[in-house]
C-alpha positions in Angstrom: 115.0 59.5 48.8 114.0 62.5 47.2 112.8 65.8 49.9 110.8 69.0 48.5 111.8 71.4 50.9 109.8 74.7 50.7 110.6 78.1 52.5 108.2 80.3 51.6 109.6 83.7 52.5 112.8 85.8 50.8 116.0 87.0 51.0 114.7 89.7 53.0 113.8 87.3 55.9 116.0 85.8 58.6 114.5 82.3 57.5 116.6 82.1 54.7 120.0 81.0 57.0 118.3 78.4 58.7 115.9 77.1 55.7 119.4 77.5 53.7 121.5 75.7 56.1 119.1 72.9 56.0 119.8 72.7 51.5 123.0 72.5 52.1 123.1 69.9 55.4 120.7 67.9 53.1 123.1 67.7 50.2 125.6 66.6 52.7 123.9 63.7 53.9 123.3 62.6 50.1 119.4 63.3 49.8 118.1 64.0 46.6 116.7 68.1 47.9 114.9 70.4 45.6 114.6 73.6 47.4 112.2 76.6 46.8 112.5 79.9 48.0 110.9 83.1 47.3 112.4 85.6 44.6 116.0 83.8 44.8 118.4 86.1 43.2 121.7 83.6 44.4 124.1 81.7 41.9 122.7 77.9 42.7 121.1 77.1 39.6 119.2 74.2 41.1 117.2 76.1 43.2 113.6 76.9 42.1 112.8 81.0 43.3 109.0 81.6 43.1 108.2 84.9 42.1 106.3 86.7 45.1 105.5 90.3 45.4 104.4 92.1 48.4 100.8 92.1 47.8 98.0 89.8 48.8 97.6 89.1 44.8 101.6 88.4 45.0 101.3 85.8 48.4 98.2 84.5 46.5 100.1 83.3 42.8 103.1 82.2 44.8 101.2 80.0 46.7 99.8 78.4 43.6 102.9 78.0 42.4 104.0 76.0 45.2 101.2 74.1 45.6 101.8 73.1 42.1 104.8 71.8 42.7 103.7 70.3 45.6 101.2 68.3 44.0 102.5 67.5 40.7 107.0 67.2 41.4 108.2 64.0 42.6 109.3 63.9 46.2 109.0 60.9 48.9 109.3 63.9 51.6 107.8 67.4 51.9 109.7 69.4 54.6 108.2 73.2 54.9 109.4 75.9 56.9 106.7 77.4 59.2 103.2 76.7 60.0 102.3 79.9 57.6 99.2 80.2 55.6 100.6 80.1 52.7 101.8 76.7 53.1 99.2 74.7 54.4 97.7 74.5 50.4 101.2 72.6 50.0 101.1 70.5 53.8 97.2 69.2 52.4 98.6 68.5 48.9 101.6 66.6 50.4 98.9 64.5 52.8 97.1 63.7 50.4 99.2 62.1 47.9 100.4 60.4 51.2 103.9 61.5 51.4 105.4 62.2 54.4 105.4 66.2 55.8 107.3 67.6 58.3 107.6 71.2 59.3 110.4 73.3 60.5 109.1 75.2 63.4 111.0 77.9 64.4 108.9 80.7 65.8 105.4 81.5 67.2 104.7 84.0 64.0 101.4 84.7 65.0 102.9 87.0 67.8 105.2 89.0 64.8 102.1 89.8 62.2 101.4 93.1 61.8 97.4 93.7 61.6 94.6 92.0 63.2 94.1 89.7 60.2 97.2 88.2 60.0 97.8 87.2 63.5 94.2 85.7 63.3 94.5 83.0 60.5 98.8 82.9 61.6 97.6 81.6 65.6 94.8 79.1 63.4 97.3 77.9 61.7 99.7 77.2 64.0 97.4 76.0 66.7 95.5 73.4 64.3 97.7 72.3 61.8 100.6 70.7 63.9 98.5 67.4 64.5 98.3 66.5 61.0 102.2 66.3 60.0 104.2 63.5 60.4 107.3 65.1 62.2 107.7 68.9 64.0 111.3 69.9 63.5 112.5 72.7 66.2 115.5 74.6 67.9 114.0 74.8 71.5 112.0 73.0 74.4 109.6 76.0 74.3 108.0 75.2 70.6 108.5 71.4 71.5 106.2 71.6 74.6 103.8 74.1 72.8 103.4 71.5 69.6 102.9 68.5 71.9 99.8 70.7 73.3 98.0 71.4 70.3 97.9 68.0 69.6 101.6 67.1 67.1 102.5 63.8 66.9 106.3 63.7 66.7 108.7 66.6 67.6 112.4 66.4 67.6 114.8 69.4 68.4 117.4 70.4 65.4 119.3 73.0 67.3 119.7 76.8 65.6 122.6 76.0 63.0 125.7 78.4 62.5 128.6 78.7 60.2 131.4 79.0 62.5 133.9 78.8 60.1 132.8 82.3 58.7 131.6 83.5 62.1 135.6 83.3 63.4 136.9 86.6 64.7 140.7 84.7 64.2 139.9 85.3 60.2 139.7 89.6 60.6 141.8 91.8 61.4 139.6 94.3 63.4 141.8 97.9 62.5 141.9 97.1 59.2 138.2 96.7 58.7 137.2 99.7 60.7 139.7 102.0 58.7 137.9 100.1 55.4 134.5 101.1 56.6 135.3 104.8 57.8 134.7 104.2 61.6 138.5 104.5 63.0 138.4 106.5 65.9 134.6 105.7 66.7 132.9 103.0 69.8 130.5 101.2 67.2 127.9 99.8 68.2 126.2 97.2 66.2 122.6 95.4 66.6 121.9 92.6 63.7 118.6 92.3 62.5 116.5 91.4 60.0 114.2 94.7 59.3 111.0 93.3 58.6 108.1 92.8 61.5 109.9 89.9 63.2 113.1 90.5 63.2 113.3 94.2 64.2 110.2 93.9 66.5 112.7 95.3 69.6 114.9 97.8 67.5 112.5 101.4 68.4 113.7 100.4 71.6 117.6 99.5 70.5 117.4 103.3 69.2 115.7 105.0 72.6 118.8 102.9 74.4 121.4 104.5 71.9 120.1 107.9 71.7 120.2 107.9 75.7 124.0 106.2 75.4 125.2 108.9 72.3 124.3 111.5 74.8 127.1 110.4 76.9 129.7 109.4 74.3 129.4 111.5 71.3 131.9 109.0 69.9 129.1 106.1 69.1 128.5 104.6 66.4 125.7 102.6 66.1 125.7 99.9 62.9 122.2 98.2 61.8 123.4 95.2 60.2 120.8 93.9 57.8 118.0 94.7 55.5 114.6 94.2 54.9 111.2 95.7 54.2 110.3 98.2 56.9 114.2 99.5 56.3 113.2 102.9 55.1 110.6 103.2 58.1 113.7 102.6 60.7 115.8 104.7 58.8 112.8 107.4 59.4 113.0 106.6 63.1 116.4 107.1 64.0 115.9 110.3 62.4 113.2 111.3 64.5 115.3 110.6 67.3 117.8 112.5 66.1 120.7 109.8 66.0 122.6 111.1 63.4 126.0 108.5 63.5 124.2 105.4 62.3 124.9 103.3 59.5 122.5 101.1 57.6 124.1 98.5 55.9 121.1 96.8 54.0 120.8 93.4 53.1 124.2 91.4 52.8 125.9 88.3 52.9 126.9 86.1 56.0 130.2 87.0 55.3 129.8 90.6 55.2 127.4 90.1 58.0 130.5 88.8 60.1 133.0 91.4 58.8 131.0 94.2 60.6 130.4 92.3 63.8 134.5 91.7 63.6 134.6 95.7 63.3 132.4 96.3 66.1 133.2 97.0 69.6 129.9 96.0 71.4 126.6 93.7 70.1 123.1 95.1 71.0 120.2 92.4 71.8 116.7 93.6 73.4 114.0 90.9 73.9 110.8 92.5 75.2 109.0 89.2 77.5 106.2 88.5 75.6 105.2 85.0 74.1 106.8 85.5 70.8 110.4 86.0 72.3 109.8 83.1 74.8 109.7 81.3 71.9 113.0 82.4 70.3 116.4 80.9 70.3 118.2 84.1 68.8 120.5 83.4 66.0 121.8 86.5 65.9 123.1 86.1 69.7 124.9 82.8 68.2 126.6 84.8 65.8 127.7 87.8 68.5 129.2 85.5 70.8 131.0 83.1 68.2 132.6 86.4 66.9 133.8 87.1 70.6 132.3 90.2 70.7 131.0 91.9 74.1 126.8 91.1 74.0 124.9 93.8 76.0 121.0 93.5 76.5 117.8 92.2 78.1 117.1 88.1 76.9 114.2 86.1 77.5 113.2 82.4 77.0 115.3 79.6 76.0 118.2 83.2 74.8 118.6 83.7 78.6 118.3 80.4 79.4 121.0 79.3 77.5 124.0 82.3 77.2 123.2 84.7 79.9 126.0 84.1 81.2 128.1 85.1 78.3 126.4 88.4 78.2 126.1 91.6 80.3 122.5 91.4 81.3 120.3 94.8 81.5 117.2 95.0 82.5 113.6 95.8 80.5 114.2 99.5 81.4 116.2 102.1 78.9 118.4 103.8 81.3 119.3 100.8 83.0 120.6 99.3 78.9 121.9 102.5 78.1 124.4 102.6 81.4 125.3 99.6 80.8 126.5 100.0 77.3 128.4 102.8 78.4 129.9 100.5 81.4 131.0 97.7 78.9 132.6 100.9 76.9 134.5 102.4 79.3 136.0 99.0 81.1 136.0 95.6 79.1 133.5 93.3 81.1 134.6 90.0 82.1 132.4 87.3 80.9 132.4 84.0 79.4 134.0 83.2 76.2 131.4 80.7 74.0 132.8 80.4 70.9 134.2 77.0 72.2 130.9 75.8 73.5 129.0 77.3 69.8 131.5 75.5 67.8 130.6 71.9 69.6 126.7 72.7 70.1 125.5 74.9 67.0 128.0 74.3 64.2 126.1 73.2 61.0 128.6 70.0 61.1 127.1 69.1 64.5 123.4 70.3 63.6 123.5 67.9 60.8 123.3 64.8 62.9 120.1 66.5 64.7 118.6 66.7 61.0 119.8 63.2 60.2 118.4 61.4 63.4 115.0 63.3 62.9 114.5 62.0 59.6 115.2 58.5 60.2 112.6 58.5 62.9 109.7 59.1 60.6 111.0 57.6 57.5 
């Protein structure tokens, strides 16, 4: 059986680990994949990259492209990432050669646009176009109850997938690492983010927390691990606020991605509770915790619901966050180790069966 599977966004987005992981799970399980992504720059020869730049010219002749695949490639299943605009040209084109189509749902994205525009057509999309897929593929109960409303058909859960066999703190050795990356001697602080409108949507308010916390320990560090459009506009901001000890390391790979977190002393989440975080299962909290590190912030939705009790929990307020991150730097807080319960829930080699169950119910 041979599956087109589209993601329609870049390197630059925190899709790609998750539209990624499903390639490679797909290969696994001996599918015939083709997989598309936006401007791939990687070493995987078989993997069609679409060039699309970052104007409304750029979305436009990317989508073409896709839908021209999508209408003329041979493929028995079209699986898409995201109810986005630009891929309901390729859902149509896939309904209407009559091939099955199932989406990847893994955020409300309406809730992360950043004009008036695009949150309009984003919420159309995503409110009318789950009815006329065969299968909605998603990582929480939230999405799954909010697809059954407006009217999908089929919706199975394929749970957030990590690679805990690069996200193991046993594999770095932490003083090493630190003396590598010129922060012996400092608390570092790191929050992991992709820095475009969805991904860094809480991170003004990551930097109001530190620059309250740096005031009380000169010796922070605070690491911004990950890259991504608006990088340049957060650099800008933690100027303003005068945080002067902060490292940007732009984008990078998972496994460079895990060799900060193993050089880090603390991991900074903040999910502000509105609809688009309710929505969120937070890879980037998989990845803390699976590293053993010490997770301080405010979670929300299926995040809390899930690992608040591996964290230390602060509430929506700054100076409440900021004392706590000086707490968890002063005394090591005791909470729950769940690297154990990662490695048997979210590992990609457990996901995989997820993937491999919701395929066989629509095929």
């Amino acid at each position: 059986m041979k599956i087109l599977l589209i993601n329609p966004l870049d390197e630059r987005s925190g899709l790609k680990v998750r539209a990624r992981g499903f390639y490679t799970t797909l290969k696994v399980l001996k599918y015939d994949v083709s997989y598309m992504e936006s401007n791939y720059k990687g070493d995987d020869p078989l993997i069609i990259s679409i060039p699309q730049k970052d104007t409304l010219l750029g979305y436009f002749t990317a989508c073409l492209r896709r839908l021209r695949y999508s209408l003329l490639m041979s493929y028995d299943v079209l699986l898409v990432h995201k109810f986005l605009p630009v891929n309901i040209p390729c859902i149509i084109a896939g309904k209407i050669r009559g091939k099955k189509v199932i989406v990847d749902w893994d955020d409300l994205d309406f809730a992360y646009q950043p004009t008036w525009f695009r949150r309009t057509i984003t919420k159309w999309a995503e409110q009318w176009m789950p009815r006329y897929v065969d299968l909605i593929t998603t990582h929480n109960t939230n999405i799954e109850k909010y697809a059954k409303k407006v009217g999908a058909k089929k919706v199975s859960i394929v749970p957030q997938g990590i690679d805990t066999k690069i996200f193991d703190p046993d594999k770095y050795d932490n003083n090493e690492l630190r003396a590598g990356l010129g922060l012996k001697g400092k608390k570092v602080i790191c929050c992991l983010c992709t820095l475009d409108w969805g991904g860094a949507r809480d991170l003004d308010t990551i930097f109001l927390v530190v620059s309250q916390a740096i005031k009380k320990r000169e010796d922070i560090m605070l690491l911004i691990i990950g890259g991504g459009i608006l990088e340049e506009r957060f650099r800008r901001m933690a100027a303003n606020l005068k945080i002067t000890q902060v490292l940007f390391t732009g984008l990078i790979s998972q496994d460079e991605v895990a060799q900060y977190l193993a050089a880090s002393d603390l991991a900074l989440i903040y999910m502000s509770d509105d609809v688009g975080n309710r929505m969120r299962f937070s890879l980037k909290l998989l990845e803390y915790l699976s590293m053993r590190k010490i997770v301080v912030g405010h979670l929300v939705g299926p995040s809390r619901d899930y690992f608040s009790d591996y964290c230390v929990l602060a509430h929506s307020d700054i100076k409440d966050f900021s004392e706590k991150i000086i707490e968890a730097l002063n005394t090591t807080p005791q909470v729950m180790d769940a690297r154990s319960y990662i490695v048997d829930n979210y590992d990609w080699e457990v996901v995989k069966k997820s993937i491999k169950e919701a395929l066989s119910g629509v095929l």
